[in-house]
Structure formats: C-alpha cells, structure tokens
LOKE-780195 format. One record per residue: residue number from 1; residue in three letters; x, y, z of N, C-alpha, C in turn. Coordinates in Angstrom, 1 decimal, m for minus. Layout:
<pts>
PT num residuo  neast nnorth    nup caeast canorth   caup  ceast cnorth    cup
PT NUM     ALA      X      Y      Z      X       Y      Z      X      Y      Z
...
</pts>
This chain:
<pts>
PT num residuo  neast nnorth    nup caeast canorth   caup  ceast cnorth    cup
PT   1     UNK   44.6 m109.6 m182.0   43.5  m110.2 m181.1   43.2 m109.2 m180.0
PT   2     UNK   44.1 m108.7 m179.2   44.0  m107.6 m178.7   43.3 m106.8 m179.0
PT   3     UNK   43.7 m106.1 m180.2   42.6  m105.0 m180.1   41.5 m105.4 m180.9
PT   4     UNK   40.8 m106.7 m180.9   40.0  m106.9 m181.7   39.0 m107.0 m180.2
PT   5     UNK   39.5 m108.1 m179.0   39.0  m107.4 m178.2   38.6 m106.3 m177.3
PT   6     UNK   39.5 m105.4 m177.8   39.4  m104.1 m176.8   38.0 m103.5 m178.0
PT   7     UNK   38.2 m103.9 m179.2   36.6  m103.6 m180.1   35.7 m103.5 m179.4
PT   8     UNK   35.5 m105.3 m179.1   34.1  m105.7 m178.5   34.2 m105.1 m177.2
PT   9     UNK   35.0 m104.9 m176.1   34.5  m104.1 m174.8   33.8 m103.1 m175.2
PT  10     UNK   34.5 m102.0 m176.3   33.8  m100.4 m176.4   32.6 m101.0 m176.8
PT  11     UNK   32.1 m101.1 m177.7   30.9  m101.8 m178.2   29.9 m102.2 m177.3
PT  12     UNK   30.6 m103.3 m176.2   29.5  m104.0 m174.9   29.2 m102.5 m174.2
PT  13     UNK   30.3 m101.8 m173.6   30.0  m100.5 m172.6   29.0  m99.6 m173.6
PT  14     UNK   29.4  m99.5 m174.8   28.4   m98.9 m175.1   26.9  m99.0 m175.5
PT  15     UNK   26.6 m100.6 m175.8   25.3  m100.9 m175.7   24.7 m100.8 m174.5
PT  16     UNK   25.3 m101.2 m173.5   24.8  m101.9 m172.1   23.9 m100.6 m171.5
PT  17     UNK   24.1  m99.1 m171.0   23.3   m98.2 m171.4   22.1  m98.3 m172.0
PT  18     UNK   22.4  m98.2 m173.3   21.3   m98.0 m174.3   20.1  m98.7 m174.0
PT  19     UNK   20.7 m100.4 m173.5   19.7  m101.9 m173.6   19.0 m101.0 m172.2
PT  20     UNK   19.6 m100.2 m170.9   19.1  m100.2 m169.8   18.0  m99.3 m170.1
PT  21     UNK   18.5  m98.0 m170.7   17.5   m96.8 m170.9   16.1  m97.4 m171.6
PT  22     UNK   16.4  m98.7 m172.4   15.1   m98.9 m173.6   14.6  m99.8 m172.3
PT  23     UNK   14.8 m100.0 m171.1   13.9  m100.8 m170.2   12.9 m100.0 m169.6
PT  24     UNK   13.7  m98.7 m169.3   13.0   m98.1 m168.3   11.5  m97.2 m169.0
PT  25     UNK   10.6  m96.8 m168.0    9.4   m96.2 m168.9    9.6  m95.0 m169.3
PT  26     UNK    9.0  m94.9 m170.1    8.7   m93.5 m171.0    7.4  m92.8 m170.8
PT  27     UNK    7.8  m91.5 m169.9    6.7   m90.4 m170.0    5.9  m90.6 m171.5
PT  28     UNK    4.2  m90.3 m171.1    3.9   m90.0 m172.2    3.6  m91.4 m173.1
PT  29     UNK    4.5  m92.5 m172.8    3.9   m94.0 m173.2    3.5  m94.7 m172.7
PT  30     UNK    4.5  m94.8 m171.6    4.2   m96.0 m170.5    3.7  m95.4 m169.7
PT  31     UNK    3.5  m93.7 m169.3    2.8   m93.6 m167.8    2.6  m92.1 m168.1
PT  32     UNK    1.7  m91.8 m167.4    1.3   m90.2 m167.5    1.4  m89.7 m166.2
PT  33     UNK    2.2  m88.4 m166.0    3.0   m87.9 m164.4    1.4  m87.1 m164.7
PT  34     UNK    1.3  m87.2 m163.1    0.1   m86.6 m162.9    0.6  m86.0 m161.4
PT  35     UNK   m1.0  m84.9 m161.1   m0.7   m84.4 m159.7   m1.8  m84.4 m158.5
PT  36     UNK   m1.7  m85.6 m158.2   m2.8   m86.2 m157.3   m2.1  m86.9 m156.0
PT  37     UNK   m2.8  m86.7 m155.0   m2.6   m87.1 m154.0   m2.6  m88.5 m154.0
PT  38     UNK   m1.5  m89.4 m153.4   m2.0   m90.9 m152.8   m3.2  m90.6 m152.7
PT  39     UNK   m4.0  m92.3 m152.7   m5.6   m92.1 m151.8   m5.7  m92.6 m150.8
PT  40     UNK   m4.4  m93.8 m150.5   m4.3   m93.4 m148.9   m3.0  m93.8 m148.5
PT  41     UNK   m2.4  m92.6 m148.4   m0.9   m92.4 m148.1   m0.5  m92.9 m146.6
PT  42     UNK    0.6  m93.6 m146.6    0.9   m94.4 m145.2    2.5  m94.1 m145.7
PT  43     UNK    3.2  m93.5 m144.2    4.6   m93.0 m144.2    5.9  m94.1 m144.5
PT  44     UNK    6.8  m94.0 m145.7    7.7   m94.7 m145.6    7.2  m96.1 m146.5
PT  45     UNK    5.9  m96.2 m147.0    5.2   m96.6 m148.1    5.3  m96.4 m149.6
PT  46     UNK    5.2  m96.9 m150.4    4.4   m96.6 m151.9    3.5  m97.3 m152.1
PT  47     UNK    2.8  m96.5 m152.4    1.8   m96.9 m153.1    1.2  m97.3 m154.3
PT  48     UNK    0.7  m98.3 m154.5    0.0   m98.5 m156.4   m1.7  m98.9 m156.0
PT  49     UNK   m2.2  m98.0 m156.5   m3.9   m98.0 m156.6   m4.4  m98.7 m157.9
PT  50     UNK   m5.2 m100.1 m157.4   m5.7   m99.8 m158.7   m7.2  m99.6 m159.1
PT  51     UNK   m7.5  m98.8 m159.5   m8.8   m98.1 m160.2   m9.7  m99.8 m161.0
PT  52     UNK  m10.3  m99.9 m160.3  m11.6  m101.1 m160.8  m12.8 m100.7 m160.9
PT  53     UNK  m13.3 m101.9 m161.7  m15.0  m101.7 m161.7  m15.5 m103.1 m161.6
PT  54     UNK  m16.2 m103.6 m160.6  m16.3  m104.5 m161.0  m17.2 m105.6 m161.6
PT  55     UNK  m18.0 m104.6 m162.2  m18.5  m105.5 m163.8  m17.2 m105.1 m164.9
PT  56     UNK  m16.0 m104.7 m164.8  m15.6  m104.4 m165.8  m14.7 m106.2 m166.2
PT  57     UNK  m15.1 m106.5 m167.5  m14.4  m107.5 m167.4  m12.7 m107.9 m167.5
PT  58     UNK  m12.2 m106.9 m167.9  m10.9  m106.6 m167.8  m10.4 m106.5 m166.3
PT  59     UNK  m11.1 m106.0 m165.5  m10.5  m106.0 m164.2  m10.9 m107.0 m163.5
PT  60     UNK  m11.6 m108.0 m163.9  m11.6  m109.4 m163.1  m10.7 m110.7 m163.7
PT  61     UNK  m10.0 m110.3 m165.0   m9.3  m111.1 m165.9   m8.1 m110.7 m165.1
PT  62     UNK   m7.9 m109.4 m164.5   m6.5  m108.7 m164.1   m6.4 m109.4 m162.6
PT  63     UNK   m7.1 m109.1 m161.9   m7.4  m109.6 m160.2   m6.1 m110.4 m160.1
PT  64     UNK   m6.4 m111.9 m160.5   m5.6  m113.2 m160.2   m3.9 m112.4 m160.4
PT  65     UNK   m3.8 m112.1 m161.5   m2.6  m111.5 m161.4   m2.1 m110.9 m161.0
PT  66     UNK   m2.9 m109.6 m160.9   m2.5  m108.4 m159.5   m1.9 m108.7 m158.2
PT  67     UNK   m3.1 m109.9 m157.5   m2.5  m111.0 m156.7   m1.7 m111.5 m156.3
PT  68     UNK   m0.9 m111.6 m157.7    0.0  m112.7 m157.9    1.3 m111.6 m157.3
PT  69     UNK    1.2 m110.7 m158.0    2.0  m109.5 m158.3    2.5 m109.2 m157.0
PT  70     UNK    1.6 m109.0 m156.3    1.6  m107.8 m155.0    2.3 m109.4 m154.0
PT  71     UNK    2.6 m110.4 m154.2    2.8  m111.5 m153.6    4.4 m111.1 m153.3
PT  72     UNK    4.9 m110.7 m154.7    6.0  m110.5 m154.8    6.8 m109.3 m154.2
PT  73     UNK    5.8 m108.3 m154.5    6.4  m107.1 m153.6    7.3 m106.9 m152.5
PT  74     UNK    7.6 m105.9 m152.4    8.7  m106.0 m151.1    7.0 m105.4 m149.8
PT  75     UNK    7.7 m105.6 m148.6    6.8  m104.8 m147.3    6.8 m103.6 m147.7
PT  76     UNK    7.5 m102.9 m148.3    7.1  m101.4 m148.3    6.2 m101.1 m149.7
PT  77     UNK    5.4 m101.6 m150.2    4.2  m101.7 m151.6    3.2 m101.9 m150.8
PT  78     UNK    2.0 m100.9 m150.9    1.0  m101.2 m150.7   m0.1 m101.2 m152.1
PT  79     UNK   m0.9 m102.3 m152.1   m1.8  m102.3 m153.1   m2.9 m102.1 m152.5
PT  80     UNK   m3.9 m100.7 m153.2   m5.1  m100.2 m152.5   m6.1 m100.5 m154.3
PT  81     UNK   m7.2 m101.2 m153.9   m8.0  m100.6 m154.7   m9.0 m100.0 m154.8
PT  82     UNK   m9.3  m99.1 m155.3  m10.2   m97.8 m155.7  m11.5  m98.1 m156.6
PT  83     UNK  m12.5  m98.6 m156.1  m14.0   m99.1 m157.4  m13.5  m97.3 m157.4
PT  84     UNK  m14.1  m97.4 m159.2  m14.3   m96.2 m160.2  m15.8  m96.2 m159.9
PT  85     UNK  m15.9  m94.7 m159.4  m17.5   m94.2 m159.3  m17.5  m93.1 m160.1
PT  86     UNK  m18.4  m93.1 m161.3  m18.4   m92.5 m162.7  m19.2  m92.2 m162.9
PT  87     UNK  m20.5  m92.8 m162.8  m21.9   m93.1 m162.9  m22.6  m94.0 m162.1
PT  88     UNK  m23.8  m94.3 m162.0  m24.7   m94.5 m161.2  m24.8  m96.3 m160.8
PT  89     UNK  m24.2  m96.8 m161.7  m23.8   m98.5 m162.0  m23.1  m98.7 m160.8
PT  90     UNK  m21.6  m97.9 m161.4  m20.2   m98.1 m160.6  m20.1  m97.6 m159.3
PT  91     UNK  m21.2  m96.3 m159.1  m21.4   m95.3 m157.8  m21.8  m96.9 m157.0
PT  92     UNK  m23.1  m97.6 m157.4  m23.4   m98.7 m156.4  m22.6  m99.7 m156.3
PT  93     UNK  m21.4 m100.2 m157.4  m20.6  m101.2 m156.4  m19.8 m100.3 m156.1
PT  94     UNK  m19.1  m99.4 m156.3  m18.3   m98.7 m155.1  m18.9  m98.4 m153.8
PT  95     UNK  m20.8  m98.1 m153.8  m21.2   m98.3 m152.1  m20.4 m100.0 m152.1
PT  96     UNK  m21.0 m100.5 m153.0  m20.6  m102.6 m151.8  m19.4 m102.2 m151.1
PT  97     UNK  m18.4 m101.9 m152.5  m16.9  m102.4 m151.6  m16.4 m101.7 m150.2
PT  98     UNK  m17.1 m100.3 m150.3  m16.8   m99.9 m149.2  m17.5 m100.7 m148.0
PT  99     UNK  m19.0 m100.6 m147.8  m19.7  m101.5 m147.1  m18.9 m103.1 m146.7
PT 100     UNK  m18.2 m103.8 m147.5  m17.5  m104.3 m147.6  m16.2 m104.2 m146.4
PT 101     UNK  m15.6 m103.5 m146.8  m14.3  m103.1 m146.3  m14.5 m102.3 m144.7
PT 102     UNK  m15.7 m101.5 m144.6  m16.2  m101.8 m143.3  m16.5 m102.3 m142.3
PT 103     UNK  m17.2 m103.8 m142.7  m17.6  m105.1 m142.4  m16.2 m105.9 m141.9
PT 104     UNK  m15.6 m105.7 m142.9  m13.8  m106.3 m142.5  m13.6 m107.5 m143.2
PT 105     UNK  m14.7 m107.2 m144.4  m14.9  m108.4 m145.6  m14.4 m108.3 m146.7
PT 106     UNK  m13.4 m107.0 m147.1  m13.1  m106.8 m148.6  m12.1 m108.5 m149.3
PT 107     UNK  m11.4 m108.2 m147.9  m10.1  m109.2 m148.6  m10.6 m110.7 m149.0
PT 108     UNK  m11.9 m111.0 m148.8  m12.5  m112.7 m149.1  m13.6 m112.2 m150.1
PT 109     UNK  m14.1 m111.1 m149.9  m15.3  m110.4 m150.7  m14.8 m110.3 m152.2
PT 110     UNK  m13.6 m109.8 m152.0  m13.6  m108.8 m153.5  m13.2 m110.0 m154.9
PT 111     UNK  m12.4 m110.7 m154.2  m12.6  m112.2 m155.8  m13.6 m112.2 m155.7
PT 112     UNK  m14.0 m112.9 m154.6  m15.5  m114.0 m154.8  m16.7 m113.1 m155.7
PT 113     UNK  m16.6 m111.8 m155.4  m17.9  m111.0 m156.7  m17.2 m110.6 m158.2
PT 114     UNK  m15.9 m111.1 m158.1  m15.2  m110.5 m159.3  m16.1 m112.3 m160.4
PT 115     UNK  m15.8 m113.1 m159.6  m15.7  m114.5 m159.7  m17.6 m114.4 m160.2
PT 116     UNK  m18.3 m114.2 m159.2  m19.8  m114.6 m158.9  m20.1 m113.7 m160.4
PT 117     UNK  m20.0 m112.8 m160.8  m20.2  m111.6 m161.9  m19.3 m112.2 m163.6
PT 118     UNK  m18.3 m112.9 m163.3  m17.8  m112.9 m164.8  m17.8 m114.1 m165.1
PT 119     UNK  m17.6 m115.1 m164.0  m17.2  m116.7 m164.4  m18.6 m117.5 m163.7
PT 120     UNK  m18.9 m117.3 m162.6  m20.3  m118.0 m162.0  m21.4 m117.6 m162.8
PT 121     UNK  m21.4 m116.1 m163.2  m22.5  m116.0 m163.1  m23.7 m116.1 m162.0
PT 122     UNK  m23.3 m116.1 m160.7  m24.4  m116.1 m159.7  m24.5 m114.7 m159.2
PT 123     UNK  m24.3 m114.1 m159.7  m25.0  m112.2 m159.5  m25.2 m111.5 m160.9
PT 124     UNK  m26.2 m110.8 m161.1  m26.7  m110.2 m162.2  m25.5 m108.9 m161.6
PT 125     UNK  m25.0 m108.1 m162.8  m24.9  m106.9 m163.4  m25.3 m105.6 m162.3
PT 126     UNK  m26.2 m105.8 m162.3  m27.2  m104.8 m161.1  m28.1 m105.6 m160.2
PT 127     UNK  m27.3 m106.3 m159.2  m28.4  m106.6 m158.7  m29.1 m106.1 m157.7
PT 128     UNK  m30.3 m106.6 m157.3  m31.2  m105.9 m155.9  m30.5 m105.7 m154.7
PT 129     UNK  m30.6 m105.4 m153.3  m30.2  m105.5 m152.3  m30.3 m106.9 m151.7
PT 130     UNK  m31.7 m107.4 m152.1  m32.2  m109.1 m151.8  m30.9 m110.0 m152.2
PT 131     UNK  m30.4 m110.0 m153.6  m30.3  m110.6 m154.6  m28.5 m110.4 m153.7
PT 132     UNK  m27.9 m109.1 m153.8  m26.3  m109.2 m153.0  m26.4 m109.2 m151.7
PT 133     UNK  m27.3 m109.4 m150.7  m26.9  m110.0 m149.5  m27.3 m111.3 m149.4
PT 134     UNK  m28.0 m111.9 m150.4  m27.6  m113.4 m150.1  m26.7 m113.9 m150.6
PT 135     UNK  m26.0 m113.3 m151.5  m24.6  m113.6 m151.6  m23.5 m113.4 m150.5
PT 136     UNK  m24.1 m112.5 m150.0  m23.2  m112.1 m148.9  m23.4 m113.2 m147.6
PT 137     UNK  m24.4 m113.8 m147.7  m24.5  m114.9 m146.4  m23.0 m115.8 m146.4
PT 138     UNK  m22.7 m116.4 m147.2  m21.4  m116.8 m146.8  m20.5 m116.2 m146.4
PT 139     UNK  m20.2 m114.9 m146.1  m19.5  m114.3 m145.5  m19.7 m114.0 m144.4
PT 140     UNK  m21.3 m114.3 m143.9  m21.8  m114.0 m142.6  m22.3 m112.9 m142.1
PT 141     UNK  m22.7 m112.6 m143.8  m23.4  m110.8 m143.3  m24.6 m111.4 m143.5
PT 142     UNK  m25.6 m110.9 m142.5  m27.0  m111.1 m142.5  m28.0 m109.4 m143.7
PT 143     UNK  m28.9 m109.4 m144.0  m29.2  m108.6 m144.5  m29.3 m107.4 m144.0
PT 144     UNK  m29.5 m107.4 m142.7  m29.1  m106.1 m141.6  m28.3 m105.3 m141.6
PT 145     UNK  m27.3 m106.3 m141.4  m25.8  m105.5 m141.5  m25.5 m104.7 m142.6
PT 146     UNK  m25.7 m105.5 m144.0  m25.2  m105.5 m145.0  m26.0 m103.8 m145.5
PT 147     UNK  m27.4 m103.4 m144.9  m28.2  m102.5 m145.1  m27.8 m101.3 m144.6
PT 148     UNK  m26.7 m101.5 m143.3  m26.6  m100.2 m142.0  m25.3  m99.8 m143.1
PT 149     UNK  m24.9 m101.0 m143.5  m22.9  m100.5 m143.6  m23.8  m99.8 m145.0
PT 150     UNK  m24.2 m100.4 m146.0  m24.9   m99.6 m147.3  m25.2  m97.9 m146.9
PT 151     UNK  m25.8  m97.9 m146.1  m26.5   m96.9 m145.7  m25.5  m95.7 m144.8
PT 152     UNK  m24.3  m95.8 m144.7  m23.1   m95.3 m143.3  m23.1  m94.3 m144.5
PT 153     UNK  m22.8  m93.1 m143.2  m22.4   m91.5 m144.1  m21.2  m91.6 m144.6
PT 154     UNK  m20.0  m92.9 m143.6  m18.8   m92.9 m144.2  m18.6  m93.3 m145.7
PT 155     UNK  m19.2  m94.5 m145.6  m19.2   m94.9 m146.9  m19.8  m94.1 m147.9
PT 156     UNK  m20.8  m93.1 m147.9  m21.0   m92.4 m148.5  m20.1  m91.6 m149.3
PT 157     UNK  m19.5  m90.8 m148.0  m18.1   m90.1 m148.3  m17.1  m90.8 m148.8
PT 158     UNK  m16.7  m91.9 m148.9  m15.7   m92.7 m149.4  m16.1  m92.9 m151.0
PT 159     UNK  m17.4  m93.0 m151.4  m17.7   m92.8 m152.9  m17.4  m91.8 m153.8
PT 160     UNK  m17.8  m90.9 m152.8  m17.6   m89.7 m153.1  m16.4  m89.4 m153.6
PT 161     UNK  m16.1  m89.3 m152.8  m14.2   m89.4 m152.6  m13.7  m90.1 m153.9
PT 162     UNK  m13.6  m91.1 m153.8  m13.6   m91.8 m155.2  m13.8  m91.4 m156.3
PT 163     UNK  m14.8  m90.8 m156.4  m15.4   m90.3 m157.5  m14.2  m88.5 m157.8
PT 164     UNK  m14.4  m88.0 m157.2  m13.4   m87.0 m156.9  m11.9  m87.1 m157.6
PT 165     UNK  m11.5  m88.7 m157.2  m10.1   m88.9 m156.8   m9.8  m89.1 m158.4
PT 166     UNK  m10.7  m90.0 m159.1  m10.9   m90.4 m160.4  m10.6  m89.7 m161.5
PT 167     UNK  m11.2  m88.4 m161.1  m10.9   m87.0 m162.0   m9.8  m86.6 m162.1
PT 168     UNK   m9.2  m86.5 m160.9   m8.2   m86.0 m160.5   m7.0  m86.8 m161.4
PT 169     UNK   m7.1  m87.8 m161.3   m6.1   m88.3 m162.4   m6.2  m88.9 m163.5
PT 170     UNK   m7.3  m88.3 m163.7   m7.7   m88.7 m165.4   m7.6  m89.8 m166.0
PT 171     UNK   m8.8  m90.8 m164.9   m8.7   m92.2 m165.3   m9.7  m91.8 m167.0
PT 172     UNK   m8.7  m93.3 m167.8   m9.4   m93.3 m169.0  m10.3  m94.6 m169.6
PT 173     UNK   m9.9  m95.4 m168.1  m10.7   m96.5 m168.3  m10.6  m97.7 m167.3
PT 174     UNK  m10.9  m98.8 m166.8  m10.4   m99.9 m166.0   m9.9 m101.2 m166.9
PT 175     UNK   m9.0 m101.6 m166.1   m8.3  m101.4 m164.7   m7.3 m100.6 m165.2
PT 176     UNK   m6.4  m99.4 m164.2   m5.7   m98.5 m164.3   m4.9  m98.4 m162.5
PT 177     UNK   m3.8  m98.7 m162.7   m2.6   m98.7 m161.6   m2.3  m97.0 m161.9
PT 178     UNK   m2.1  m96.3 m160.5   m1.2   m95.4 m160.2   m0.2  m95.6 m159.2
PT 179     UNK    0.7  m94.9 m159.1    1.9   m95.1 m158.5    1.7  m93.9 m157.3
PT 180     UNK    1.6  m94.4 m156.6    2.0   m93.0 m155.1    1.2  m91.5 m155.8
PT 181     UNK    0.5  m91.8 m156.2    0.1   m90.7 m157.0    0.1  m89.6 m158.0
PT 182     UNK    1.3  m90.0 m158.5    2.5   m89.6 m159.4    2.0  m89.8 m161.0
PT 183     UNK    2.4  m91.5 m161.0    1.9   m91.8 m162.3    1.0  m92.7 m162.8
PT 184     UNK    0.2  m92.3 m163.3   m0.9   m93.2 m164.0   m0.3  m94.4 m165.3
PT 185     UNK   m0.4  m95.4 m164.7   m0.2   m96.3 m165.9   m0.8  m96.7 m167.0
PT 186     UNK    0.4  m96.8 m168.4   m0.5   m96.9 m169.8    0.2  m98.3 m170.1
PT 187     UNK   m0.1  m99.3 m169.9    0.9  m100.2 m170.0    0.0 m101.1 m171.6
PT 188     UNK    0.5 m101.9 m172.4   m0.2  m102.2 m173.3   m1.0 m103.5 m173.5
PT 189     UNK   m0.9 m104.2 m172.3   m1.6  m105.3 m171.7   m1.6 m105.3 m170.2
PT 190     UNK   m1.4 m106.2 m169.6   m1.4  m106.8 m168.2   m0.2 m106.7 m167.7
PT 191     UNK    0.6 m107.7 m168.3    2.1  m107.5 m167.9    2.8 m106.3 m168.1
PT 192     UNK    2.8 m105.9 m169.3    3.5  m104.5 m169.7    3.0 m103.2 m168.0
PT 193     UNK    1.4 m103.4 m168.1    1.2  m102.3 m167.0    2.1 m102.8 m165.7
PT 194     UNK    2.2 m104.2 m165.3    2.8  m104.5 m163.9    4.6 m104.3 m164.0
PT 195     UNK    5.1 m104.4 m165.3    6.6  m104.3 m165.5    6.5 m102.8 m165.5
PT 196     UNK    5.5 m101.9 m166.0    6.0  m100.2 m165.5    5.6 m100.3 m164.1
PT 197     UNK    4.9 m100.6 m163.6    4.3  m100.3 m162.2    5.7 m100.7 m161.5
PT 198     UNK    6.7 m101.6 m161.5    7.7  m102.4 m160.9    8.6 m101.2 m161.2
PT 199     UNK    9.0 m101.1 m162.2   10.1   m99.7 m162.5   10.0  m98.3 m161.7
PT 200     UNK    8.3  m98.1 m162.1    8.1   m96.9 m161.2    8.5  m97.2 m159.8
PT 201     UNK    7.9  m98.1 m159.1    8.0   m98.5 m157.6    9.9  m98.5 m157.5
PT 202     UNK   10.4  m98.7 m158.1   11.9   m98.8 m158.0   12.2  m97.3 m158.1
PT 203     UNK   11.8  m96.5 m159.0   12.2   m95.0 m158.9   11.5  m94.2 m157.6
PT 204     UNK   10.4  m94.5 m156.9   10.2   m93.7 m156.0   10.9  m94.2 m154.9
PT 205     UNK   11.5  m95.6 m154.9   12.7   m96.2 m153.5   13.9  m95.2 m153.7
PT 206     UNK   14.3  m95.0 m154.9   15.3   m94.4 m154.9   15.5  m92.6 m155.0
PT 207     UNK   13.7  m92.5 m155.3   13.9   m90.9 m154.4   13.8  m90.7 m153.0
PT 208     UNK   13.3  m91.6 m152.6   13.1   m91.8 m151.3   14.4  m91.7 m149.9
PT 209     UNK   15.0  m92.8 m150.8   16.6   m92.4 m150.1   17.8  m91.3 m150.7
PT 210     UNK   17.3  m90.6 m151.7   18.1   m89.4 m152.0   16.4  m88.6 m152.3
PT 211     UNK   16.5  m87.7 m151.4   15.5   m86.6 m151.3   15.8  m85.8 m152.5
PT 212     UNK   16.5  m85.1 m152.2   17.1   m84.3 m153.0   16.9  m84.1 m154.6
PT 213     UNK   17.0  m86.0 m154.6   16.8   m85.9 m156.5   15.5  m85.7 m157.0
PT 214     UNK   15.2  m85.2 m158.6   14.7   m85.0 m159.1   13.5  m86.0 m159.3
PT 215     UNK   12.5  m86.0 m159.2   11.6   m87.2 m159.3   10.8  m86.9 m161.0
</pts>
C-alpha cells in the first residue's frame, strides 16, 4: 500500500507542472511579443489596450464583456481604448472618440454608440455631423461643441497617433488587446483573448517586482 502510494505522489508531482505549463500562453499562439510603446503609459501600472472600431461588430459584441472584465481587475490594470484609424471610415470615428473624451464624455459615450450602431440601429454606419450630434444631445453636447472638439489640432494629433501606433504593432484586425505594449493578443474567441490577457497581466506583476528577470 505504501508504495503503491508513494506511485501516485510521483505521478501527481509530476503532472502538476505539466497541467501548470499547458495554462500558461504560448508565444506565437496565444500572443505575439512585439516592440511598441504603451499608448499611454502611467508609472507602476499595466496596461491592456484595446484596439476598436466601432462599426466593427465584433467589438461591440466584446464591450459588455470587457466591462465585465476590467470590473475584476486589481487597481493597478488600466484599460485604454484605442479606435483603429486605418482608413478614412475608422479615421472619422476615431475623430468622435477623441472629441469625445475631450468633452469628458467617452465613459457614457462609448456603449451608448457601440449600442446606437449594432442593436438600435439609431445611427447609420457614416453618419453626417447633423445626424451624430443629435445623438449627442443627450449627453448635452450641443452641435457647437461637438464641432470645436471635432475640429481641435489635439484631437487631430491623437488620430494620428493612433494610426501610427496601429502599425506599430501589427494590428490584424478588431477587437485586439495588447498588454503594456509587449504583447498583442491572439486569443481564439472572447474569453480565450481575456484568460491570456489575465496571464500576461500576471507575468508583467511579477517582472515588476523582480526587475532583474527575463520578461
């Protein structure tokens, strides 16, 4: 009996490994190391960006979840998102969101057009300027505002930027999570991408407090 036990310990010690290694991600499947800067790096932070579009309908099916996700996070996770400016569609809602996030509207804004575009239906695809600031009236942007912030050189520069940043790490499509700028996520649905993004965020805590190690 003895040593029929002492079997199964070697056995357990030696699965228990194996089971941990097959959790953790795999270069190359689950994520692609890349070499890009945070896009906006804050000290003693990580970061997970995620890359949107928001006619894309994948990334308004993701939202609710993301949500959900970042609920759970510890204080040191920041979730930033990034509209993909690619072309001339995405270039103009990445003006909104910035104009948006200027205003000091993103965080009530950014469902309610994910919402208005995939499930209301009360905004066309491309709409006019007419056509998204009367959407914007419940938020209490008058058409004025909504025109200056459209029109700011910042925001300009923040598309831009965007557009730049995109390259930089070789987005291949929306919605796409990067980690502190490190790794781009390949995850094979929704959850799969948020269970690597969770693992990665765990490996930058723990280079974090050993510098030293190998990232």
């Amino acid at each position: 009996m003895k040593s029929l036990l002492a079997g199964m310990l070697v056995l357990l010690l030696a699965w228990v490994p194996g089971a941990a290694a097959a959790t953790q991600p795999q270069e190359g499947t689950d994520y692609v190391r890349i070499e890009a800067a945070p896009w906006a790096p804050r000290q003693g932070r990580i970061e997970v960006a995620e890359v949107f579009a928001y006619t894309c309908p994948h990334c308004a099916h993701f939202e609710p979840m993301l949500r959900e996700w970042k609920r759970r996070q510890g204080k040191d996770v920041d979730l930033v998102p990034v509209p993909a400016a690619w072309n001339g569609p995405t270039e103009a809602w990445a003006r909104t969101y910035y104009a948006l996030l200027e205003l000091g509207l993103s965080e009530r804004a950014h469902p309610a057009l994910f919402q208005a575009l995939h499930e209301t239906g009360s905004l066309p695809r491309n709409p006019t300027p007419q056509e998204l600031g009367d959407f914007l009236k419940r938020f209490g942007v008058d058409q004025e505002r909504l025109r200056e912030a459209l029109a700011d050189p910042g925001v300009a520069a923040q598309v831009r930027r965007a557009g730049e940043w995109i390259r930089d790490i070789g987005l291949e499509g929306t919605p796409t999570l990067v980690v502190n700028g490190r790794y781009r996520v390949r995850g094979r649905d929704f959850e799969d991408s948020l269970r690597i993004a969770d693992a990665l965020i765990a490996r930058e805590r723990a280079a974090a407090r050993a510098p030293q190690t190998s990232r």
